[in-house]
N, C-alpha and C positions, 0 to 999 in steps of 0.2 A: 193853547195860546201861542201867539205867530212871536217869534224870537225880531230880535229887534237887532237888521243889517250892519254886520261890522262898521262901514264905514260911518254907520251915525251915530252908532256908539263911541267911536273914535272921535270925532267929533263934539257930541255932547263930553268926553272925557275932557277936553281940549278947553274947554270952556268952564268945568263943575271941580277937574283934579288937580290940583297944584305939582301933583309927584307926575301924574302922567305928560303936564305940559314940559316938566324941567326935562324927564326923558324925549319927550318931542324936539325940543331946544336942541340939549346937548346933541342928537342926530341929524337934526341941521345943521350944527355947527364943523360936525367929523362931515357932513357931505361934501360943504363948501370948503372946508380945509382938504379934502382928498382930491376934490376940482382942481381947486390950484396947484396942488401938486403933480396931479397928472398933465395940467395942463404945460408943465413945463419941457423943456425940448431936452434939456441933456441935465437931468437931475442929479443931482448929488448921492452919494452911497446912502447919507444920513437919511436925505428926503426920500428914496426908496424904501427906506427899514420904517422911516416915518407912516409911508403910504399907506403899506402891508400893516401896519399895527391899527391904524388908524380905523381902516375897512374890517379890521378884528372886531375892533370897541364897537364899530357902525353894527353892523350883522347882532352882536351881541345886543346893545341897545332894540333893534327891530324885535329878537325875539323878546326881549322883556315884556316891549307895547304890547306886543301880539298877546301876550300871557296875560295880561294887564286890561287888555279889551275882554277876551274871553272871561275872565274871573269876572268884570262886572256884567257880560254877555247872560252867564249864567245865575247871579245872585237875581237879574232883571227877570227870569223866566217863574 
């Protein structure tokens, strides 16, 4: 049996998991907040320690989904 394409498992998660969308959210959220801070010209020491933490929580959140797609990648096979 053919395994079913990350990305429309991601997708269908997006749509069927309430825990998967709030992790989708919150890493939109650290995106758009890392944007704006990289996007600024002479940041502040705060908003640098801010940035670097933030891109932490982001990468962490990714591999959660990642885990979170596969675990139902595999329950679907």
């Amino acid at each position: 049996m053919a395994s079913i394409p990350l990305e429309n498992l991601s997708a269908q998660l997006m749509e069927t998991s309430e825990e998967y969308r709030r992790l989708a959210e919150q890493h939109s959220d650290y995106k758009r907040r890392i944007e704006e801070l990289s996007s600024r010209r002479f940041p502040t020491q705060e908003e640098q320690v801010e940035e670097m933490r933030l891109k932490k929580l982001k990468l962490h959140l990714k591999d959660k989904m990642y885990d979170f797609v596969r675990q139902h990648q595999q329950e679907s096979i």
